[in-house]
C-alpha positions in Angstrom: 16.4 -17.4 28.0 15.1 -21.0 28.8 11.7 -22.0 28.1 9.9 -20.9 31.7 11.8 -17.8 31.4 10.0 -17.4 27.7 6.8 -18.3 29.2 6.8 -15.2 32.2 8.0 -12.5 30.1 5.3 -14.1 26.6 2.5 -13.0 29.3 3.7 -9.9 30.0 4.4 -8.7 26.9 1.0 -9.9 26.1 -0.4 -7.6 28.9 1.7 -4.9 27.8 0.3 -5.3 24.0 -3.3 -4.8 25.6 -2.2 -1.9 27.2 -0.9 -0.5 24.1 -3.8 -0.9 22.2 -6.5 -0.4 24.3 -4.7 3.1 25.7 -3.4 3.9 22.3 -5.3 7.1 21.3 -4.1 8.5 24.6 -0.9 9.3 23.2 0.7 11.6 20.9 0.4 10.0 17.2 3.6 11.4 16.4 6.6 11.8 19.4 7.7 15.2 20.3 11.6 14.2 19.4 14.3 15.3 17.3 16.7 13.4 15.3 19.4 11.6 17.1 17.7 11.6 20.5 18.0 7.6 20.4 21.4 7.1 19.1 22.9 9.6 22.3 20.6 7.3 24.4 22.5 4.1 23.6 25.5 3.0 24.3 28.0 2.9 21.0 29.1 -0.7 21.2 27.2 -3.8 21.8 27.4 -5.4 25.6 29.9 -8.4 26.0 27.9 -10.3 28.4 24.3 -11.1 28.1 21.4 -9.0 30.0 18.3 -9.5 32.0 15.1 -9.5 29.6 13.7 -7.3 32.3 16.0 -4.6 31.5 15.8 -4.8 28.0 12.1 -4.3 28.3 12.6 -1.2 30.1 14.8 0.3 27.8 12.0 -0.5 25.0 9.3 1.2 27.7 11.7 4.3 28.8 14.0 4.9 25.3 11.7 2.9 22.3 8.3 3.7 22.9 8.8 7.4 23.6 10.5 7.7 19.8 7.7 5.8 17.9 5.0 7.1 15.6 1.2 5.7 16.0 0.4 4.1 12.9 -2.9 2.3 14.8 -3.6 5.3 16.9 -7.4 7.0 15.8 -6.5 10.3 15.4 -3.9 9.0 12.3 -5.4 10.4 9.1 -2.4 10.4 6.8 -0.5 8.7 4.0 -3.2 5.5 4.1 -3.9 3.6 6.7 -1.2 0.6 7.6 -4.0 -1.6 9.7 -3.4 -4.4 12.0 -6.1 -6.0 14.4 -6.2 -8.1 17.4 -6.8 -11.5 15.3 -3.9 -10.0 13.0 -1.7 -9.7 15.6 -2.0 -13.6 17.1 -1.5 -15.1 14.0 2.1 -12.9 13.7 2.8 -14.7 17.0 2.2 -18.0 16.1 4.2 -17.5 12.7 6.8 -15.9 14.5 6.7 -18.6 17.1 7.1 -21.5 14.2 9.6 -19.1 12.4 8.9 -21.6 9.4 10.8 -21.4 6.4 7.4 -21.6 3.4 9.5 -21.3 0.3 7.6 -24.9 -1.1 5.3 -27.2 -0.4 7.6 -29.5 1.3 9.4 -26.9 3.7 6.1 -26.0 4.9 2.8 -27.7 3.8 0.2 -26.5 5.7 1.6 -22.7 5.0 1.5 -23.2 1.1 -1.9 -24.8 0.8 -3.6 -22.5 3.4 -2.3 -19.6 0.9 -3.9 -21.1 -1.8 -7.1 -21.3 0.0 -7.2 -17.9 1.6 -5.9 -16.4 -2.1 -9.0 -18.1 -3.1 -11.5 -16.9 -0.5 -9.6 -13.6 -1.5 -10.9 -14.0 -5.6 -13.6 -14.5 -4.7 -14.8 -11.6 -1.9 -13.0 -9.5 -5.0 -15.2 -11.3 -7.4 -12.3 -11.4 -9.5 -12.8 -14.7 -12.7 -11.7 -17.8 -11.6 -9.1 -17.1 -14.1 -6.8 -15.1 -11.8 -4.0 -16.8 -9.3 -3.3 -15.6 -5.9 -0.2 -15.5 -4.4 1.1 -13.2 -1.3 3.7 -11.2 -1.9 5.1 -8.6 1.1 4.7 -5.3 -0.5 3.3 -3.7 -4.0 6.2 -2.6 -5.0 7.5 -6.2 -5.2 4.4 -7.2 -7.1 4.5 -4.5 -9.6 8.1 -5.3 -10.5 7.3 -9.1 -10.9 4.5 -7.3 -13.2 6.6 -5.5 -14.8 9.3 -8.7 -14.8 7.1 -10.9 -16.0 6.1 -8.7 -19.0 9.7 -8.6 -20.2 9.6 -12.3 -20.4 6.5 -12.3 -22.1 7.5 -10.2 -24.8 11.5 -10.9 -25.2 12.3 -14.0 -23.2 15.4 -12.7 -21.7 16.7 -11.0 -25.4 18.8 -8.1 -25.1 18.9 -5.5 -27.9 21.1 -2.7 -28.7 23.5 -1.0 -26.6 22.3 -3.0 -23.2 18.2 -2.0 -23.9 15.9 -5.2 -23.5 14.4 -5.5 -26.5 13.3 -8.2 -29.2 15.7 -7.4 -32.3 16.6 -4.7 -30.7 13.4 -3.0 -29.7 13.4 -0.9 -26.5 10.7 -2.3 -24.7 8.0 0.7 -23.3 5.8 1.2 -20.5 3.1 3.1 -20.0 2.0 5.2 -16.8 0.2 7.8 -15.5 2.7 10.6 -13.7 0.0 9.9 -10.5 1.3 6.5 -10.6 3.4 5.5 -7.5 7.2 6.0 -7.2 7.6 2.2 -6.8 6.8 1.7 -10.6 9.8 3.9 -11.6 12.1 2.2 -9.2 10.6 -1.3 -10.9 11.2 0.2 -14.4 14.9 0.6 -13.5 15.7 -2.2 -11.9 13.7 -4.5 -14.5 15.9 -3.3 -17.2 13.7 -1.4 -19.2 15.2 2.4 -18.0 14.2 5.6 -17.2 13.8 6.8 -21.1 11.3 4.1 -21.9 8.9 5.1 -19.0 5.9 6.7 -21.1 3.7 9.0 -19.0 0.5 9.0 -20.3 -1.9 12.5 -20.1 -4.2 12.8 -17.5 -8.2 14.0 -17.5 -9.3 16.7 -15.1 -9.8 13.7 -12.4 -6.2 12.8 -12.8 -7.1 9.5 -14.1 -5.3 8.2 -17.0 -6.5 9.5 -20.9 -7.2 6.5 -22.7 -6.7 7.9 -26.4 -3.6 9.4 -25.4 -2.5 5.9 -24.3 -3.7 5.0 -27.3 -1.4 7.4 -29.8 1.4 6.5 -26.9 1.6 3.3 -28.2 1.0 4.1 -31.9 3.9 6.1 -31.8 6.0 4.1 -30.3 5.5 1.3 -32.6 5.9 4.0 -35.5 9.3 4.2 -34.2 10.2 1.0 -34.0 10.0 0.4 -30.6 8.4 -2.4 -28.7 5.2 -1.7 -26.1 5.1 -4.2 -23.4 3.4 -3.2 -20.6 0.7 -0.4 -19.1 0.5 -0.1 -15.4 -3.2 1.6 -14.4 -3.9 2.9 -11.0 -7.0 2.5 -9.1 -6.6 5.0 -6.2 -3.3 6.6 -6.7 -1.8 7.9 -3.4 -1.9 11.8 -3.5 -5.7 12.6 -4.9 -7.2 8.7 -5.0 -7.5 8.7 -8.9 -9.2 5.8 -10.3 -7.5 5.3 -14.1 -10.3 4.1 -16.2 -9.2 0.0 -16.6 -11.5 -0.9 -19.0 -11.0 1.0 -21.4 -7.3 0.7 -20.8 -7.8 -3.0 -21.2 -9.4 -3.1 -24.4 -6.3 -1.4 -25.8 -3.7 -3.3 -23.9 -5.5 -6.7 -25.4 -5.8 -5.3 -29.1 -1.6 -4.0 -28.8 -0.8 -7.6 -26.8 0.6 -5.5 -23.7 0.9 -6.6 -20.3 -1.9 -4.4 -18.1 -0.6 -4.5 -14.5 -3.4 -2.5 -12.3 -2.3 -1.1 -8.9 -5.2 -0.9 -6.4 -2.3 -1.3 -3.5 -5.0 1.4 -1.3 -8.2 0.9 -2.5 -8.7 -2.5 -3.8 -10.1 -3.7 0.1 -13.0 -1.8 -1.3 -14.0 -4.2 -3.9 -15.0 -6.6 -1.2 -18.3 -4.5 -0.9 -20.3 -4.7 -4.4 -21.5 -0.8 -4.5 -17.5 0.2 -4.8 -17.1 -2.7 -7.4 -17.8 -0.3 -10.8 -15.3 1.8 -9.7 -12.8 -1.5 -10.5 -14.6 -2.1 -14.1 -12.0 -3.7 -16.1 -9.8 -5.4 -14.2 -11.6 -8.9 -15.2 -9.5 -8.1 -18.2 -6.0 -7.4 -16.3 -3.0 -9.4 -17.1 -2.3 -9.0 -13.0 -3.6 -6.8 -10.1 -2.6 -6.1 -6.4 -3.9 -5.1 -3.3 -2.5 -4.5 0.1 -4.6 -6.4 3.0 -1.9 -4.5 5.2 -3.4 -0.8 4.2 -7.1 -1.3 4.9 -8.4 -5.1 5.7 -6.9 -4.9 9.2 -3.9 -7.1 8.6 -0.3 -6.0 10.0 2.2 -5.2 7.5 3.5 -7.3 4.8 0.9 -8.1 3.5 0.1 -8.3 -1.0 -2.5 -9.7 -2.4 -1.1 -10.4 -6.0 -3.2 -11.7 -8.7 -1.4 -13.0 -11.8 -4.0 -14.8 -15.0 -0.7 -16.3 -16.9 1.0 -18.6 -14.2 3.1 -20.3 -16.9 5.0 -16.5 -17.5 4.9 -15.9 -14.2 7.1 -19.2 -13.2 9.0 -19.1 -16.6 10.0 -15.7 -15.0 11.3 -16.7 -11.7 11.7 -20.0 -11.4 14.7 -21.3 -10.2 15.6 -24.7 -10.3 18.9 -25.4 -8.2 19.0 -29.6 -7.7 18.9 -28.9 -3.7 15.4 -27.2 -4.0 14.1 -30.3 -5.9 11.7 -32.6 -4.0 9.5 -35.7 -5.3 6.4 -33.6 -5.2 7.3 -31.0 -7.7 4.8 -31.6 -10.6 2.0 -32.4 -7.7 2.3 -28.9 -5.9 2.9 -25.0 -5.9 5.8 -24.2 -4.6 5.8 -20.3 -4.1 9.5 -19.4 -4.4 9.1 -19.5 -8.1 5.9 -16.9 -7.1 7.9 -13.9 -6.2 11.8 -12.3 -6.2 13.2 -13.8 -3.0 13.8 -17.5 -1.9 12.4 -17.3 1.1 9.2 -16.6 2.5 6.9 -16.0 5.9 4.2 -17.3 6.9 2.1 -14.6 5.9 -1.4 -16.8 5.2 -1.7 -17.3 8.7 -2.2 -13.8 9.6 -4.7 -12.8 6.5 -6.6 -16.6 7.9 -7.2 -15.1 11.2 -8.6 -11.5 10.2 -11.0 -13.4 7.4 -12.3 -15.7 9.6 -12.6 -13.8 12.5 -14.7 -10.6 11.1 -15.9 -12.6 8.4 -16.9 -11.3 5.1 -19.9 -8.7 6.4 -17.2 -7.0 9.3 -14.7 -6.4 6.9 -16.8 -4.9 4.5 -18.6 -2.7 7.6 -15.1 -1.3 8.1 -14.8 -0.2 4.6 -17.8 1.5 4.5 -17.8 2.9 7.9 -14.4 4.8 6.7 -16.1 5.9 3.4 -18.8 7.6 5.3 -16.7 9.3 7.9 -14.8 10.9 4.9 -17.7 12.0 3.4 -18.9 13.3 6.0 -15.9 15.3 6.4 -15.8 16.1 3.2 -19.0 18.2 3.3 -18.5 19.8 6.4 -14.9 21.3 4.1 -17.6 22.0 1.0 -19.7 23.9 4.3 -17.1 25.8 5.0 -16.1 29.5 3.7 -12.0 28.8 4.5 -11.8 25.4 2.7 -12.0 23.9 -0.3 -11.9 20.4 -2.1 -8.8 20.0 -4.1 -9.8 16.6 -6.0 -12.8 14.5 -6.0 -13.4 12.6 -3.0 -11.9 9.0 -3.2 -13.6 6.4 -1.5 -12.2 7.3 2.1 -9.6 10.0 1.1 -9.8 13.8 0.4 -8.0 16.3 -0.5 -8.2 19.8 0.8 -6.7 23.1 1.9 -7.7 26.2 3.7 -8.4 29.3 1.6 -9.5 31.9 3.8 -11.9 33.9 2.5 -11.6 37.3 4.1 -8.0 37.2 2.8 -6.8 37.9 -1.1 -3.4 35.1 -0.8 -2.0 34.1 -4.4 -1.2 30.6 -4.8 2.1 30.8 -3.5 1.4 32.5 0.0 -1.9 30.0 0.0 1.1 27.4 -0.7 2.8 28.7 2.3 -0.2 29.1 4.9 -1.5 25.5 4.4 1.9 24.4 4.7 2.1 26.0 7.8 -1.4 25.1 9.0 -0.3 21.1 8.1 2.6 21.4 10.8 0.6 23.5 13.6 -2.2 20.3 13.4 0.2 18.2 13.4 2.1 20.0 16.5 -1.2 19.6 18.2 0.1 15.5 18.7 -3.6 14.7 18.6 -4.0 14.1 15.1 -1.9 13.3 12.5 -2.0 14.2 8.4 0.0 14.3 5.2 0.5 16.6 2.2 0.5 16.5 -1.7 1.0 18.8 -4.7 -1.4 18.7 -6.8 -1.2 21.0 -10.4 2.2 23.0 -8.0 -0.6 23.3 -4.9 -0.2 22.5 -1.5 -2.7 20.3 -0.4 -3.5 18.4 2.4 -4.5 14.6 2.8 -7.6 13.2 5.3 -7.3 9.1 4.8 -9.2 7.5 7.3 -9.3 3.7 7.5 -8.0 2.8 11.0 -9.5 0.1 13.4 -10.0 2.1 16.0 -10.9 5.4 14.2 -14.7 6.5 15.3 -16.9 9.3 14.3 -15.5 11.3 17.5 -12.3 11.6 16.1 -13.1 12.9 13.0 -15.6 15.5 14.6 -11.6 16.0 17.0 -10.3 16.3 13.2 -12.0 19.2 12.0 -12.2 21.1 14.8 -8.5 20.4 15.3 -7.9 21.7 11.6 -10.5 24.8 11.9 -8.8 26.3 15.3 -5.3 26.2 13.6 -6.4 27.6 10.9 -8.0 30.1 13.1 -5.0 30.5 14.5 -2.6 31.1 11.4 -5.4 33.8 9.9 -5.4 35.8 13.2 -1.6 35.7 13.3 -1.5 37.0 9.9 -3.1 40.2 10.8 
């Protein structure tokens, strides 16, 4: 494709993308398909020759489109949102266009030192201590294994113990977690070294949230037996109920034991942006590093981490490399990101976080958190209202969890297991709305998250009536 050919099909796929969004919530959030629909739609082997753009765009309108989920659509109210936004989206087309290579200052200057600006405009909407330092990362499970990395090196420097088990003198090394924690921290524990059998998890209080004096005699006892403590990972807004671990208390015993205390706010941490969510984050002034996702709910497209590390020194010394062709003469002037994070290579992910900031501005992004807070607590009275629902967990900022218990009916827990989970796929049938489950204490539960861009009160008021009449539904086929 020459250039003029670029230029033609650039505008119309820019059409199309207005189309898209502007006719999104028209659609079914999730497609009415079945596995391996695609793959019998295209041919088995790749074309010898070269085709026209024009088809290829077809077969993305007729075959593509058809098999994708949603994620921007405004009826989505599961998992957490995964936001993008007009101003997002340009800036992934002019990174995409520069394909730039921002592993250092001197493959891409511009990319490394708007990163360290926008990281700092971050700090400081988070009202994080100038103490903390800001790099992008593309997910949170990346960060929390350079967490969790960069606590091994704090504490052992690369020794091995016994049989294979990082260690100082042959200390296992521990960490600490809450079973709510996300499944990306025991990946990180594995592939960090440290093993399955040294992952502690830690008691939680009747809001799931992490015990503090059971971390506490955790770590007592682990130093009883000769074993070294090294890191505590605390959650603020886990993903199935929205738990906020309590950090500052958490902190205070991290600092007194010398433990690493890596805080996961991957979800809710946009919501520290607006002051009157800020005590829910009490503590994390005192965190050794902390994460958010801009991608989940500060209308940013996907990867997008906000990682936030106080010790730079351990968090270089931990992946730095220094191969002679990745020298350059401006070394000790500079930050050179590639020593930041896992990978060599990196994208051009400022740009994008650059063009949402400046383009809502502080006071919008902090309107779109709270306008999802209220629509979720709206909806969570109208379940509190209602004789066939209950609350399952305290409302988290702009997540709750629920499930139908119909009143009229005497169900034990596992036939009230059954119905919701039957009531979660008849609303999500409906292709108008679109919601997830958790267990919570061995109970079906259903998830509301809202947090999308194009989300208003009407859908939500579409929600619940969407929810009632199935669950009118299921009760009347039950008789």
């Amino acid at each position: 494709m020459d250039i003029p050919s670029f230029r033609i099909h650039a505008h119309k796929l820019v059409d199309w993308m207005s189309d898209y969004l502007e006719g999104i919530g028209q659609s079914r959030v999730q497609p009415d398909v079945a596995p391996g629909d695609l793959r019998r739609a295209l041919p088995p082997k790749a074309p010898d020759m070269g085709e026209p753009f024009d088809n290829i765009f077809k077969d993305f309108n007729d075959l593509i489109i058809p098999g994708m989920t949603n994620w921007q659509h405004p009826g989505w109210f599961a998992y957490f949102p995964a936001n993008n936004s007009p101003p997002s989206i340009l800036g992934e087309m002019l990174a995409a266009t520069m394909a730039a290579q921002c592993m250092s200052w001197e493959t891409s200057p511009a990319a490394t030192e708007l990163e360290e600006v926008v990281m700092n405009w971050l700090r400081q909407m988070l009202n994080l201590p100038d103490t903390f330092h800001g790099v992008i990362q593309d997910t949170a499970s990346t960060s929390t294994l350079v967490a969790l990395l960069s606590a091994r090196e704090r504490v052992t420097n690369y020794a091995f113990g016994r049989e294979g088990t990082l260690g100082t003198g042959g200390q296992p090394l521990m960490v600490y977690s809450t079973a709510n924690s996300h499944a990306s921290i025991l990946k990180g524990v594995k592939i960090a070294g440290y093993g399955m059998k040294n992952l502690r998890r830690i008691p939680v209080d009747s809001a799931r949230a992490m015990r503090p004096e059971c971390l506490r005699e955790a770590i007592q006892r682990d130093q009883g037996m000769g074993y070294r403590p090294a890191c505590v990972i605390g959650t603020i807004g886990t993903t199935s109920s929205g738990a906020i671990d309590p950090i500052y208390e958490i902190a205070d015993i991290c600092q007194e034991n010398k433990l690493w205390l890596h805080v996961d706010a991957a979800w809710a941490g946009s919501a520290a942006i607006c002051p009157e969510y800020r005590p829910l984050f009490k503590g994390i002034e005192k965190a050794d590093s902390f994460l958010f996702n801009p991608h989940k709910w500060m209308l940013t497209n996907f990867d997008c981490t906000a990682y936030f590390v106080r010790d730079t020194e351990v968090l270089q010394k931990t992946l730095d490399i220094s191969a002679d062709y990745l020298k350059t003469r401006f070394d000790e002037e500079v930050t050179n990101f590639r020593n930041w994070q896992i990978q060599l290579g990196r994208r051009f992910r400022a740009l994008k976080l650059w063009f949402v900031i400046r383009s809502y501005g502080v006071e919008g992004l902090q309107s779109h958190i709270r306008r999802h807070v209220t629509l979720v607590g709206e909806f969570a009275e109208w379940i509190d209202d209602h004789p066939d629902f209950e609350k399952m967990a305290p409302v988290s900022l702009a997540l709750v969890c629920f499930r139908c218990r119909p009143h009229d009916k005497d169900l034990n827990e596992d036939e009230l297991n059954k119905f919701n989970t039957q009531l979660l796929d008849l609303i999500n049938r409906s292709g108008e709305i679109y919601m997830t489950h958790t267990i919570l204490e061995g109970r079906y539960t259903l998830r509301f998250s809202s947090g999308q861009l194009f989300t208003k009160d009407t859908h939500v008021h579409q929600a619940w009536k969407i929810i009632k009449e199935c669950a009118e539904t299921l009760q009347s086929n039950s008789t």
